[in-house]
Backbone as JSON, one array per atom type, in Angstrom:
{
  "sequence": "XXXXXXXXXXXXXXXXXXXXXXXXXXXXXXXXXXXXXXXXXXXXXXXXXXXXXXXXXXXXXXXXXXXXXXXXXXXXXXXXXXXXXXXXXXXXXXXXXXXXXXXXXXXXXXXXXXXXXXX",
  "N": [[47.94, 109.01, 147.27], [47.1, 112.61, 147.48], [44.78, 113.49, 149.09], [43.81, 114.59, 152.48], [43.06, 112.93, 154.33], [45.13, 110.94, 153.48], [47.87, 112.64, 153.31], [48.34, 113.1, 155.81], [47.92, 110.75, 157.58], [50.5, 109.61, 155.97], [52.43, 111.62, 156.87], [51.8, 110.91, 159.72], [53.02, 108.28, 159.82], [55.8, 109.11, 158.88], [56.3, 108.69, 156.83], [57.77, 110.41, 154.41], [59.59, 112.98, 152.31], [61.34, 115.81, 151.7], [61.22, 118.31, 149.63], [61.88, 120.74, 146.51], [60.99, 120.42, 143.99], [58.25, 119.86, 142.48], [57.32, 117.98, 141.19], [58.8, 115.96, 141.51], [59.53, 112.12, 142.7], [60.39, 110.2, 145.06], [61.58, 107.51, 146.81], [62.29, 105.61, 149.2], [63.82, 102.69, 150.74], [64.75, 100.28, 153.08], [65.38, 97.1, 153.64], [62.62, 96.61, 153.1], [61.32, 97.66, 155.01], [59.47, 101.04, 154.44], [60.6, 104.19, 153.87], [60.85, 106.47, 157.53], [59.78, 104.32, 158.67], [60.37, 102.06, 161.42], [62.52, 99.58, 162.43], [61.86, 96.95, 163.87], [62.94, 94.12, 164.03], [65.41, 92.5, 164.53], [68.63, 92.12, 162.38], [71.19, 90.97, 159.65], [72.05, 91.75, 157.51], [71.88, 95.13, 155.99], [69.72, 95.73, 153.33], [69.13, 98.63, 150.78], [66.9, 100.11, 148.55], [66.36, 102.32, 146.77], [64.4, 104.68, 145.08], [64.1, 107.4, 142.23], [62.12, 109.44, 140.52], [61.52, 111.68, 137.81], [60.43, 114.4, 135.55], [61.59, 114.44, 132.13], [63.81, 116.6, 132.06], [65.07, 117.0, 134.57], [67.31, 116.43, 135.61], [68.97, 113.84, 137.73], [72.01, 113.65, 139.37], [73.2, 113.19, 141.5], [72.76, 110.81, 143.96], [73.18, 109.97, 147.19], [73.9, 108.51, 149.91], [73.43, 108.15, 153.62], [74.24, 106.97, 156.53], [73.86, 106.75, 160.14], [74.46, 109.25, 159.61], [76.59, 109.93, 158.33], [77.51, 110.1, 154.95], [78.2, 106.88, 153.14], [77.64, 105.44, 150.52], [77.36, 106.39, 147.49], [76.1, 107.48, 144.38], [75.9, 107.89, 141.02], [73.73, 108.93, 138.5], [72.78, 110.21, 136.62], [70.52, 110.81, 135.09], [67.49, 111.14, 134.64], [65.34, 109.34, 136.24], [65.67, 106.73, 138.4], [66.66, 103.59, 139.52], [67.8, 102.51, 142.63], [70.13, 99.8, 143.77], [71.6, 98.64, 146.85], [73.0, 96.56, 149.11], [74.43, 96.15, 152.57], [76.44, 95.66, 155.01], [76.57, 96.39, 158.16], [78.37, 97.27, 161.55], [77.06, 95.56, 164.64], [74.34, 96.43, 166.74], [72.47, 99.58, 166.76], [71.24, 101.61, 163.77], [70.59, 104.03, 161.67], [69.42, 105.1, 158.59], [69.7, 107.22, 155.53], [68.21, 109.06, 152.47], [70.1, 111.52, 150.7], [69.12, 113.31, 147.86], [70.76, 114.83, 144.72], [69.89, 117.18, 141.92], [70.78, 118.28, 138.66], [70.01, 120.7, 138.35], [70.81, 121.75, 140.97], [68.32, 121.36, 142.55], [67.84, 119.74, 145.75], [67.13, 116.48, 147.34], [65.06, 115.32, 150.42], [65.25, 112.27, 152.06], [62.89, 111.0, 154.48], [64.44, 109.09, 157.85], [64.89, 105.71, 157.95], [65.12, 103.67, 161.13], [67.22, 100.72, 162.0], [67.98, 97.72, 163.26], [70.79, 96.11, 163.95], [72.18, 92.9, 164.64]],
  "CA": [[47.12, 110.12, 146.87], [47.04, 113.53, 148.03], [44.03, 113.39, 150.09], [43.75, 115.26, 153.69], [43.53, 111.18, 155.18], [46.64, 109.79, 153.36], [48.91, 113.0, 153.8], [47.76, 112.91, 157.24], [48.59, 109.32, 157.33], [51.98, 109.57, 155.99], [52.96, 112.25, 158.35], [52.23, 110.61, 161.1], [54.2, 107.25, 160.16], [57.43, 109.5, 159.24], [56.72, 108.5, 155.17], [57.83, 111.81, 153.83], [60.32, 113.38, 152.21], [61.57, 117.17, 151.37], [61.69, 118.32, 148.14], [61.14, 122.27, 146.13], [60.84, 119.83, 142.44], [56.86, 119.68, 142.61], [57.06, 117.1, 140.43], [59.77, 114.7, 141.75], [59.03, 111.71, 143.47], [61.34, 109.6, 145.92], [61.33, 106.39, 147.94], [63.44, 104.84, 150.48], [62.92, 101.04, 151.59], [65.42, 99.56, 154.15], [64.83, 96.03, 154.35], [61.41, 96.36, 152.82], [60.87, 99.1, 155.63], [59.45, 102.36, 154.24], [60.92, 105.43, 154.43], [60.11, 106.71, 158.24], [59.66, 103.18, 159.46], [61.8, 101.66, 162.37], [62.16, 97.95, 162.17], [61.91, 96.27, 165.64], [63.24, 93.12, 163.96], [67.25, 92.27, 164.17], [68.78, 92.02, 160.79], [72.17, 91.0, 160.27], [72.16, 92.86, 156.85], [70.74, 96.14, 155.33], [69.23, 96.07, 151.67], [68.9, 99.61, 150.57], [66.21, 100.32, 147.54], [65.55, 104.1, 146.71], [64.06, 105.27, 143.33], [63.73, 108.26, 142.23], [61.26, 109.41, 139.55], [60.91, 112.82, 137.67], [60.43, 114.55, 133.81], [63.24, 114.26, 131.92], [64.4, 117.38, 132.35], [65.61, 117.23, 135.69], [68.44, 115.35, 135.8], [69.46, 113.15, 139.14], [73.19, 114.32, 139.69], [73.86, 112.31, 142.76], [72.36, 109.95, 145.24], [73.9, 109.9, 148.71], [72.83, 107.37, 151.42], [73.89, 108.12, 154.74], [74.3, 105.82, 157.99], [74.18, 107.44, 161.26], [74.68, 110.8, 159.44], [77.78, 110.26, 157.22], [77.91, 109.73, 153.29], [78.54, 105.6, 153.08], [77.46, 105.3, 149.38], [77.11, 107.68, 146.21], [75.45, 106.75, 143.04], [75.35, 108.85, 140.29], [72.86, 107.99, 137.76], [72.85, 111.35, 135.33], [69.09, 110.57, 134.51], [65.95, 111.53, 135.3], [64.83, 108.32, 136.8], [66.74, 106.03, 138.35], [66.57, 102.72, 140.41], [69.47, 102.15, 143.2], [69.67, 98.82, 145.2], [72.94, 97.67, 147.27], [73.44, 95.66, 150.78], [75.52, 96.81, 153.29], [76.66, 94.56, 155.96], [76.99, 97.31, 159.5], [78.26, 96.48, 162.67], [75.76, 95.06, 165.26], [74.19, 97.95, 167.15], [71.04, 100.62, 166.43], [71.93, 102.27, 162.95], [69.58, 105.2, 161.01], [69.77, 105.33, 157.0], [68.65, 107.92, 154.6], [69.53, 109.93, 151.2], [69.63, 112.69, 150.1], [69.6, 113.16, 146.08], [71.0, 116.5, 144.21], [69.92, 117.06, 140.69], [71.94, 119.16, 138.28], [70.2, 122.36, 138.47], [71.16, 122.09, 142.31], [67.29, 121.22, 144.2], [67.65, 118.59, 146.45], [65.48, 116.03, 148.29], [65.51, 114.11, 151.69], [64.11, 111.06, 152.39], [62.9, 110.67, 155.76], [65.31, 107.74, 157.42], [64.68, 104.22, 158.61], [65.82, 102.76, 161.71], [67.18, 99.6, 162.02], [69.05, 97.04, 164.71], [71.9, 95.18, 163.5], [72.97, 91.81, 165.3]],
  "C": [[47.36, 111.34, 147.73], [46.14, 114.23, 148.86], [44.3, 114.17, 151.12], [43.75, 114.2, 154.3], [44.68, 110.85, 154.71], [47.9, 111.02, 153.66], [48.75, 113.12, 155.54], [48.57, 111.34, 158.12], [49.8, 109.72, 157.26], [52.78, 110.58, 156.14], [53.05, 111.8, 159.73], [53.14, 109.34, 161.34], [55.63, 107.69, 159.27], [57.05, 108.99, 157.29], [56.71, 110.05, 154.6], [59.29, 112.15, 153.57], [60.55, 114.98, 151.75], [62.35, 117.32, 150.2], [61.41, 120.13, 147.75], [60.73, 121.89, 144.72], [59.6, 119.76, 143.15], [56.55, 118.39, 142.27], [57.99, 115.29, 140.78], [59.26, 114.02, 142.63], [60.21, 110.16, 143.69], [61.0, 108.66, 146.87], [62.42, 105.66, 147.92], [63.17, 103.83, 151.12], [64.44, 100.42, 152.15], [64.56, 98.04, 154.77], [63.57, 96.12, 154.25], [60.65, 97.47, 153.67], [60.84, 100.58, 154.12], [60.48, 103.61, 155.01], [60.6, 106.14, 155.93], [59.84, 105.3, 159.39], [60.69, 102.93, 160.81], [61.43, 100.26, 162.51], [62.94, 97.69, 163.61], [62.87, 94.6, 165.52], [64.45, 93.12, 163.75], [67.62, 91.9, 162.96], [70.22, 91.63, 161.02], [72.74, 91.78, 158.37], [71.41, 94.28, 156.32], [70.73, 96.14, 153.56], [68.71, 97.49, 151.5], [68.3, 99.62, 149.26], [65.54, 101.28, 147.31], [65.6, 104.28, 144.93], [63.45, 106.82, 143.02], [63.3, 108.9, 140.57], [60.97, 111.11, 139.15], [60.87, 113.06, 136.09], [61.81, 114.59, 133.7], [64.45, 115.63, 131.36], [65.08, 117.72, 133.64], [66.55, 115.98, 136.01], [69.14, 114.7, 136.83], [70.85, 113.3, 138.87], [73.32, 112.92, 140.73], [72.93, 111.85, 143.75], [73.27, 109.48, 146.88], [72.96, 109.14, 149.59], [74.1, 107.82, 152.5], [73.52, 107.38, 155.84], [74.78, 106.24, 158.91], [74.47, 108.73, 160.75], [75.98, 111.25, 158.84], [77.75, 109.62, 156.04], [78.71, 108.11, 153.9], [78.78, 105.07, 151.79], [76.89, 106.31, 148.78], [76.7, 106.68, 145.45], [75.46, 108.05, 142.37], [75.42, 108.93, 138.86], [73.02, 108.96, 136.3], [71.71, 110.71, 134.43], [68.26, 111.24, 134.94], [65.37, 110.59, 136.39], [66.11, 107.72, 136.95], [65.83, 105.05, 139.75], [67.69, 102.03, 141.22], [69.09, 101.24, 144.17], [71.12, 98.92, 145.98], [72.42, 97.12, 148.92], [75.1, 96.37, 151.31], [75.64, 95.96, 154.59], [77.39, 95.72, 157.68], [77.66, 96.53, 160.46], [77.1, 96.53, 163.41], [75.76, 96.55, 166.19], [73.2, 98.5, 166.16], [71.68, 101.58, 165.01], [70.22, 103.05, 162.26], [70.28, 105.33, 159.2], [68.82, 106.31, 156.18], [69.31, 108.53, 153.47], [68.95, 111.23, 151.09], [70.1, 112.99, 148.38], [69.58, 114.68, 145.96], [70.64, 116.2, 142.81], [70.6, 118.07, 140.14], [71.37, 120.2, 138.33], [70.31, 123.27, 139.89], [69.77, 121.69, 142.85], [68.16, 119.41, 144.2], [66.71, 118.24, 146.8], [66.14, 115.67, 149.27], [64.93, 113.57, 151.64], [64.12, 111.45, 153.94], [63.74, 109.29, 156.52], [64.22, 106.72, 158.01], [65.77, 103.81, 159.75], [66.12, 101.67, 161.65], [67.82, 99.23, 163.25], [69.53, 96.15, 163.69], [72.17, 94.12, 164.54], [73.84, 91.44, 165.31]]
}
């Protein structure tokens, strides 16, 4: 909800993303982690599950996930909506994931990322 407690809330645990679509709406789960999260628990893969939801006039163009801050995986859905899973197997070591989606009349979003630890 849009509340003064829940955006409040999910500012302070990092669930947020940047958008100028009013209407679009985006989520990022790493390993069941939210968007913003940092998972304390060793993993020895990452499951990536971001959806992104708007009218169907705004057409999702491209999905980009980045790891440590370089393009890893594209998707691109040429919908409105769309639901993207995959696994990604890192090396061991502290890694950061997030996307950023373009739709065709050019706005973008960001997700906020997720840390993780790899084993």
């Amino acid at each position: 909800g849009l509340s003064r407690a829940n955006l409040l809330a999910a500012l302070r645990g990092r669930h947020c993303y940047s958008t100028r679509d009013r209407n679009c709406r985006l989520l990022l789960r790493v390993n069941g982690a939210l968007m913003g999260d940092i998972v304390t628990a060793p993993a020895t893969k990452v499951r990536v599950a971001v959806e992104v939801r708007d009218d169907e006039k705004d057409v999702t163009k491209k999905i980009e996930l980045f790891e440590d801050g370089k393009i890893v995986e594209t998707d691109t859905p040429g919908t409105a909506s769309r639901k993207w899973e995959l696994t990604r197997t890192p090396a061991p070591g502290r890694h950061y994931y997030f996307v950023r989606v373009m739709q065709a009349d050019g706005q973008q979003m960001w997700s906020a990322p997720v840390w993780v630890t790899i084993k």
